[in-house]
C-alpha beads as a LAMMPS data file, in Angstrom:
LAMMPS data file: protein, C-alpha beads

116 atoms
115 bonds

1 atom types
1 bond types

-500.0 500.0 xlo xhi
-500.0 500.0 ylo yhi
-500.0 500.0 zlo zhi

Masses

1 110.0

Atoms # bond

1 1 1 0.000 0.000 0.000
2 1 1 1.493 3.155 -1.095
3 1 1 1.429 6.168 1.266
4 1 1 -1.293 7.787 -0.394
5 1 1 -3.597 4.797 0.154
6 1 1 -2.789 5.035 3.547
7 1 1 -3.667 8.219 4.074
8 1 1 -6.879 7.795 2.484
9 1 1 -7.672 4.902 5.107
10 1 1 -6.458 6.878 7.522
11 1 1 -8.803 9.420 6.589
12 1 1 -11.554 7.218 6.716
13 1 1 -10.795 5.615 10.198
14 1 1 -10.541 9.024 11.376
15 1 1 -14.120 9.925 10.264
16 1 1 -15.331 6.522 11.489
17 1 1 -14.287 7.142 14.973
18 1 1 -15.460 10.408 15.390
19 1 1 -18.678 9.711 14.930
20 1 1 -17.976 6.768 17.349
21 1 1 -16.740 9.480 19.889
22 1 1 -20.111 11.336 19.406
23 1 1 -21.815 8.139 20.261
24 1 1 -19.612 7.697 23.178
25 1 1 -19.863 10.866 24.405
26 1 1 -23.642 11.006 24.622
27 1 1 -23.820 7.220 26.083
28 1 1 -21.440 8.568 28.769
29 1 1 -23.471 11.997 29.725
30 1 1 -26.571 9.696 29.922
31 1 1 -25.075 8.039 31.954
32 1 1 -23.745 10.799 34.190
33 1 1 -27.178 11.981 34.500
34 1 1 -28.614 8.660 35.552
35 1 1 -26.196 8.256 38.386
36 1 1 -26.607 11.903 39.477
37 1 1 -30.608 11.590 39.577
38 1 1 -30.416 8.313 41.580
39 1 1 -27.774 9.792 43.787
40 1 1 -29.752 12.833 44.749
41 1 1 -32.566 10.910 45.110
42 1 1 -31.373 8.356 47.180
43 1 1 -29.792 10.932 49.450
44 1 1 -33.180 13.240 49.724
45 1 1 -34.540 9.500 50.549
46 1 1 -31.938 8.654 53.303
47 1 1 -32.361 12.357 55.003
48 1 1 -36.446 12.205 54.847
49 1 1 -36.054 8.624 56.738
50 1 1 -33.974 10.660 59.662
51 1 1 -32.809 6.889 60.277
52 1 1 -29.165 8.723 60.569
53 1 1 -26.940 12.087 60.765
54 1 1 -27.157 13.877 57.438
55 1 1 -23.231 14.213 57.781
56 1 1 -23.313 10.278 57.072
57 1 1 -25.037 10.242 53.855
58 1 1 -22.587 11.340 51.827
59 1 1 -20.712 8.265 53.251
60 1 1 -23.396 5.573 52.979
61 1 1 -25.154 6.448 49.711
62 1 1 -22.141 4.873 47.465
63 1 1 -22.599 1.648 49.166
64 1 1 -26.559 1.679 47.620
65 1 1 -26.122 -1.225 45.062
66 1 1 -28.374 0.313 42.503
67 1 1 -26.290 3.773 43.062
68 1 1 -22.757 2.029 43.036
69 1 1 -24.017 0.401 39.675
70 1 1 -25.018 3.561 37.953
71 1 1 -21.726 4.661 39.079
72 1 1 -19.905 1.840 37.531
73 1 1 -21.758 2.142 34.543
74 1 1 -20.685 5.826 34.483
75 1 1 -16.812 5.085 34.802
76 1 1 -16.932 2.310 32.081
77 1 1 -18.555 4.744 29.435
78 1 1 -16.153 7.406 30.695
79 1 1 -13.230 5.078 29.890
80 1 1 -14.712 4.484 26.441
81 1 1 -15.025 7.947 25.511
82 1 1 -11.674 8.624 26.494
83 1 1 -10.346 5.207 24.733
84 1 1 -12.381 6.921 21.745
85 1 1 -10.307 10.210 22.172
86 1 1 -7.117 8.362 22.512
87 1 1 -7.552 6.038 18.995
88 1 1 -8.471 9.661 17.300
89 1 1 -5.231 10.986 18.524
90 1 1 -3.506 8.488 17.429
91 1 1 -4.578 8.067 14.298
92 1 1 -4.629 11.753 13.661
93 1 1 -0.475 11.607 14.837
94 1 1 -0.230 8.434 12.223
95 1 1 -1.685 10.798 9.670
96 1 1 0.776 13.743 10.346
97 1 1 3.748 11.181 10.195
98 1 1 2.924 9.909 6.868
99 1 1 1.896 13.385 5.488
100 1 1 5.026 14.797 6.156
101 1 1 6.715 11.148 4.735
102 1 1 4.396 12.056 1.781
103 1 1 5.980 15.792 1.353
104 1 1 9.441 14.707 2.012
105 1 1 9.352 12.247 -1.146
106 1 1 7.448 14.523 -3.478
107 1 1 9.694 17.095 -2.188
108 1 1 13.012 14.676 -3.542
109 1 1 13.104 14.099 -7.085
110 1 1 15.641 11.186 -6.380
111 1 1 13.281 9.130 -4.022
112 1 1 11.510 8.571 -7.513
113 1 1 7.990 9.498 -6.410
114 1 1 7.879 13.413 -7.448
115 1 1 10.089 13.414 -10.359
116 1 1 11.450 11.488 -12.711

Bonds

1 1 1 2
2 1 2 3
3 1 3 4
4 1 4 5
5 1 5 6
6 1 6 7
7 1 7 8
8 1 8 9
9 1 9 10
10 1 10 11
11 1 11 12
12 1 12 13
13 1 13 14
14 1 14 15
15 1 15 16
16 1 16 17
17 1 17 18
18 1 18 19
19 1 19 20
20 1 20 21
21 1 21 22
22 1 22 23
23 1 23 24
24 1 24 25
25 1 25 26
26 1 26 27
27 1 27 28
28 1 28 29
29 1 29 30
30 1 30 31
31 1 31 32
32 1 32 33
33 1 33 34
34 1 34 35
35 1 35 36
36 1 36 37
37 1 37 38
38 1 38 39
39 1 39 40
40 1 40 41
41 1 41 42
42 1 42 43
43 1 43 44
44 1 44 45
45 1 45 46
46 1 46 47
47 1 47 48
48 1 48 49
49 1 49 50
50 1 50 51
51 1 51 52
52 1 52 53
53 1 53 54
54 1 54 55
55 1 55 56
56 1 56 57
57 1 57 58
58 1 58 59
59 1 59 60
60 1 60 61
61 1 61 62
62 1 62 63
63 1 63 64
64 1 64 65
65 1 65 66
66 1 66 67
67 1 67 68
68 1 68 69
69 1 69 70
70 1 70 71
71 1 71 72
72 1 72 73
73 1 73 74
74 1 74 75
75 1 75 76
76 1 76 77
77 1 77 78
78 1 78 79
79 1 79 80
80 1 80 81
81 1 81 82
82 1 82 83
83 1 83 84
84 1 84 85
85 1 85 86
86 1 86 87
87 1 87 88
88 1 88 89
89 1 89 90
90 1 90 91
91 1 91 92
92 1 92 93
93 1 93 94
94 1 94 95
95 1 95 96
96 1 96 97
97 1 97 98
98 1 98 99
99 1 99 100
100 1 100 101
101 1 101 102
102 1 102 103
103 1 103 104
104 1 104 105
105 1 105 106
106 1 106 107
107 1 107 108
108 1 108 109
109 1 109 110
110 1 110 111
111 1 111 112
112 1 112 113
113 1 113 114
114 1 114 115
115 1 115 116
């Protein structure tokens, strides 16, 4: 595959997961808003029941299973969007390393790609 061609995949990977980061990014904010509606409501739950010091909430409400799952669910789709970011840095670093491969050989007739 010559460099041109690879570029051109590039390209299209690039496009590909950027619309995958979109995805990720709204799956993750859905999710952040899940966990922050069950959180607040399990807290305005726990101080209506007056069953303990409002200073303890804050420490007991993470242990509520349904709670710690939202937050779970939260932190993987967090650590997909960022995997997402990561893979479209990378690829756009691939592309800027065989762009300026690209220019250097069209730039030198004798590397037989610019000139002949």
């Amino acid at each position: 595959m010559d460099l041109y061609e690879e570029i051109t995949r590039l390209i299209a990977e690039l496009d590909i997961s950027v619309r995958q980061l979109r995805k990720s990014g709204t799956n993750r904010a859905e999710a952040e808003r899940k966990y922050k509606i069950k959180l607040k409501e399990e807290a305005l739950k726990l101080r209506a029941e007056k069953s303990m010091p409002v200073t303890l909430i804050n420490q007991i409400i993470y242990g509520i299973k349904e709670v710690a799952d939202l937050r779970f669910d939260r932190d993987v789709k967090e650590a997909v969007y960022q995997a997402n970011l990561e893979s479209i840095n990378s690829t756009k670093l691939k592309l800027r390393i065989l762009e300026n491969q690209l220019n250097r050989e069209y730039s030198n007739p004798k590397a037989g790609v610019g000139g002949n």
